[in-house]
Backbone as JSON Lines, residues from 0, in Angstrom:
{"i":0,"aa":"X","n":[55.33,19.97,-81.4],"ca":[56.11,18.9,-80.8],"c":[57.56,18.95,-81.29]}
{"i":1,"aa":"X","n":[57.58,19.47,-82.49],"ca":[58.75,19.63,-83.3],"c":[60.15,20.48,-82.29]}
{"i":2,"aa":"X","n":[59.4,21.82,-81.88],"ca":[60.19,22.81,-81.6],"c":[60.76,22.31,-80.33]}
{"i":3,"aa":"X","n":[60.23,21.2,-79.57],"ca":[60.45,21.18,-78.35],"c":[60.89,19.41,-78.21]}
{"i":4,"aa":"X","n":[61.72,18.99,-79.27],"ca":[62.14,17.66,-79.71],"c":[61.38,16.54,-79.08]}
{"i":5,"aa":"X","n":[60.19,16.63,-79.35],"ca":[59.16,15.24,-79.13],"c":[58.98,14.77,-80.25]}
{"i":6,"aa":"X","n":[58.53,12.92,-80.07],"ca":[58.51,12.49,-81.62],"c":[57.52,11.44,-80.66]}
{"i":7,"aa":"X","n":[56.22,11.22,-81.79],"ca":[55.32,10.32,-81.51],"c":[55.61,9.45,-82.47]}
{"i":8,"aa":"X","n":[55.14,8.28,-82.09],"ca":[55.04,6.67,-83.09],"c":[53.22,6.99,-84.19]}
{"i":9,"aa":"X","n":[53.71,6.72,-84.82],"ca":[51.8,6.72,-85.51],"c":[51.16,5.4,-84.85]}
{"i":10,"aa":"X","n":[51.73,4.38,-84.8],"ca":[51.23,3.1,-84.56],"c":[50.5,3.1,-83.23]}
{"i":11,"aa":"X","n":[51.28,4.24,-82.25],"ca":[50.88,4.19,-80.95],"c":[49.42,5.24,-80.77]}
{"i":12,"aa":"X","n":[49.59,5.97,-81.35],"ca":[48.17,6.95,-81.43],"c":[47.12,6.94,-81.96]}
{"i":13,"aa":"X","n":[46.34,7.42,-81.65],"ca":[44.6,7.7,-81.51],"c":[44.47,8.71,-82.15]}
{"i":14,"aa":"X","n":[43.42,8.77,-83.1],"ca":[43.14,10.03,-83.81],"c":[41.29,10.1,-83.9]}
{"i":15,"aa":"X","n":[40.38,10.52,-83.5],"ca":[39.35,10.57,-83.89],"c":[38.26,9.82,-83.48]}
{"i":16,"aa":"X","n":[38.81,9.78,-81.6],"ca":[38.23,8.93,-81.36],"c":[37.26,8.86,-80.28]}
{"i":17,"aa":"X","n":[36.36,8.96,-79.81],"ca":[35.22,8.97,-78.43],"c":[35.64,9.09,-77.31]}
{"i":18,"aa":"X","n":[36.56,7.99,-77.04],"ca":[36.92,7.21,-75.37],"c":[38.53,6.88,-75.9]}
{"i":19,"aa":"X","n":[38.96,7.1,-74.54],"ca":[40.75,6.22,-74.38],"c":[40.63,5.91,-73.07]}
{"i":20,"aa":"X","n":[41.54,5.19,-73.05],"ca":[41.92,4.01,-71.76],"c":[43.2,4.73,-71.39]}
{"i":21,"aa":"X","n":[43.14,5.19,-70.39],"ca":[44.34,5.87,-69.51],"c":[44.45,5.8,-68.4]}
{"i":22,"aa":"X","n":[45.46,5.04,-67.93],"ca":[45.78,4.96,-66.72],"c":[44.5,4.38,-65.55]}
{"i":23,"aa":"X","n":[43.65,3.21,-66.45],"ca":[42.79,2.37,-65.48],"c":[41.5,3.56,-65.82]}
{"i":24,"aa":"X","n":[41.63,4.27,-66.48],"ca":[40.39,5.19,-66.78],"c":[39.97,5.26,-68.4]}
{"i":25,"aa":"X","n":[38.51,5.45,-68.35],"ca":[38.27,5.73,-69.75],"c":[37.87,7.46,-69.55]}
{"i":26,"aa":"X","n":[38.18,7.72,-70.42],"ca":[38.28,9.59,-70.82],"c":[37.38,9.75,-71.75]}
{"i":27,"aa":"X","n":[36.61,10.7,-72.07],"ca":[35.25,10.47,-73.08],"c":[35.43,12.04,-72.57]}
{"i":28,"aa":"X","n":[34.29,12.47,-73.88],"ca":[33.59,13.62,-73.96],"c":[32.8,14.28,-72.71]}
{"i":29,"aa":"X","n":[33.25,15.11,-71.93],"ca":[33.04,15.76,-70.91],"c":[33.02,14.94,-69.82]}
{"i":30,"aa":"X","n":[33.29,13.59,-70.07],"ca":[33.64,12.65,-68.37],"c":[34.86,12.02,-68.33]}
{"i":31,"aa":"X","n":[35.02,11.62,-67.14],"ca":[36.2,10.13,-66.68],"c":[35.65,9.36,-65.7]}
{"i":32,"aa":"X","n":[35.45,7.97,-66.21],"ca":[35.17,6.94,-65.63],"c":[36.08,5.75,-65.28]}
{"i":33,"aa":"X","n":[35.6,5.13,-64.49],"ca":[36.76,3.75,-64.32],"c":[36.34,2.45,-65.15]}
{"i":34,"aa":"X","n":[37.66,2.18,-65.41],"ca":[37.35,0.98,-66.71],"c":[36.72,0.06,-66.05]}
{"i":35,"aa":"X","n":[35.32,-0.84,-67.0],"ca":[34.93,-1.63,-66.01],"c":[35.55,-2.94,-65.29]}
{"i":36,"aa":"X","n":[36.55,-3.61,-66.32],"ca":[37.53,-4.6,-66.53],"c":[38.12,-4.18,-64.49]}
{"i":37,"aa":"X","n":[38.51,-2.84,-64.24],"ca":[39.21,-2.6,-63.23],"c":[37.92,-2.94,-62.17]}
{"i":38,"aa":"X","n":[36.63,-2.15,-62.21],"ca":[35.6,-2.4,-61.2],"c":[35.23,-3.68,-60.59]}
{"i":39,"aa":"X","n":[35.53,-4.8,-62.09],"ca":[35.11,-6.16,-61.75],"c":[36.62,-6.67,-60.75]}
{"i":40,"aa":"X","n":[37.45,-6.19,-61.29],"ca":[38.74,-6.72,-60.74],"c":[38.07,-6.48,-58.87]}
{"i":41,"aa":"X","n":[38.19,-5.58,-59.06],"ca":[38.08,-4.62,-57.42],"c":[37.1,-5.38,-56.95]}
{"i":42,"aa":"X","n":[35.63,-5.59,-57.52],"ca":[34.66,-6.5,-56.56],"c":[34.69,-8.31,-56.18]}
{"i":43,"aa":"X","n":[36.06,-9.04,-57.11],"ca":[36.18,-10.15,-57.24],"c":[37.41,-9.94,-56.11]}
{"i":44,"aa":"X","n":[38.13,-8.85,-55.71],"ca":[39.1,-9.29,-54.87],"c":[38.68,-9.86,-53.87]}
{"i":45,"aa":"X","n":[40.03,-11.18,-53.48],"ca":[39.68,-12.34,-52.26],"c":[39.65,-11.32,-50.69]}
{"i":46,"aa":"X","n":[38.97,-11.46,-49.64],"ca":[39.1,-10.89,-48.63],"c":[40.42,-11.45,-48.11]}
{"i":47,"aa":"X","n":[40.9,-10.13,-47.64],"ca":[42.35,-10.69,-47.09],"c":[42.86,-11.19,-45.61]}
{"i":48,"aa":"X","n":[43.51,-11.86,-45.07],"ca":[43.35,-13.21,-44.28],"c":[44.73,-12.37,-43.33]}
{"i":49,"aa":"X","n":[45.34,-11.39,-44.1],"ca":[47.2,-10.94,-43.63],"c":[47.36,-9.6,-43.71]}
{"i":50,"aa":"X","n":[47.87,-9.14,-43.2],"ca":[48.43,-7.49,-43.33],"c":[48.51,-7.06,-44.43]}
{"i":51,"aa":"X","n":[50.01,-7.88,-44.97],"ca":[50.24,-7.64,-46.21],"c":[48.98,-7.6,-47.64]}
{"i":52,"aa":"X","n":[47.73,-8.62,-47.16],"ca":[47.01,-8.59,-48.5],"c":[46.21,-7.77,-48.33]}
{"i":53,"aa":"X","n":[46.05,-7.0,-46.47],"ca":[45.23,-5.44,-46.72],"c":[45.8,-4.54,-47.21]}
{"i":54,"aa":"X","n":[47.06,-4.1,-46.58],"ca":[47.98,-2.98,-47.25],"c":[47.76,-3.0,-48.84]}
{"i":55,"aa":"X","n":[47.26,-4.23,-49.93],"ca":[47.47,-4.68,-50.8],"c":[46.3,-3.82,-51.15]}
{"i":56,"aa":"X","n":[45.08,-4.43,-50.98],"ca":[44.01,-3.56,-51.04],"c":[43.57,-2.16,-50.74]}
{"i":57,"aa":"X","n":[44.26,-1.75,-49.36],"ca":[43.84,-0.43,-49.13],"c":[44.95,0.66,-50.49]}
{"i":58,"aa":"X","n":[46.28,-0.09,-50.87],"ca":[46.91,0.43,-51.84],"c":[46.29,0.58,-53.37]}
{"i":59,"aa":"X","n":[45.31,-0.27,-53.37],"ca":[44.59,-0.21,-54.66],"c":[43.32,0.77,-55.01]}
{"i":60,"aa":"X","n":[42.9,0.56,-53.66],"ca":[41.67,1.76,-52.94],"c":[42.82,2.81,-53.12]}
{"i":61,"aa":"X","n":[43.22,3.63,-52.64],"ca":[43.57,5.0,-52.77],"c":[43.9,5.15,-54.13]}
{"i":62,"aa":"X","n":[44.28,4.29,-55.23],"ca":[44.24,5.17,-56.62],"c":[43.14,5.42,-56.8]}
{"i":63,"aa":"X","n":[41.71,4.35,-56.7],"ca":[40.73,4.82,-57.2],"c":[40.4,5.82,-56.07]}
């Protein structure tokens, strides 16, 4: 990291650890799953009544 002027925080990093939370995903030992916190989000969303609150949804659908 040195040679190529990157500098990490210690406070911010993970060392030794199972699972991380990245980007709405947990990362683990030979998988990637979706956090469940996000799944519940996704099945509690209100049905939408307007354009705008599908575009809203179908925008949330294509990350996952």
């Amino acid at each position: 990291l040195q040679e190529l002027d990157l500098f990490v925080k210690h406070k911010k990093c993970k060392f030794k650890v199972k699972d991380i939370d990245f980007l709405g995903m947990i990362i683990g030992q030979n998988r990637i799953r979706m956090d469940p916190k996000k799944v519940q989000a996704i099945l509690e969303w209100p049905e939408s009544t307007c354009i705008k609150g599908a575009r809203a949804f179908l925008g949330l659908g294509n990350f996952y």
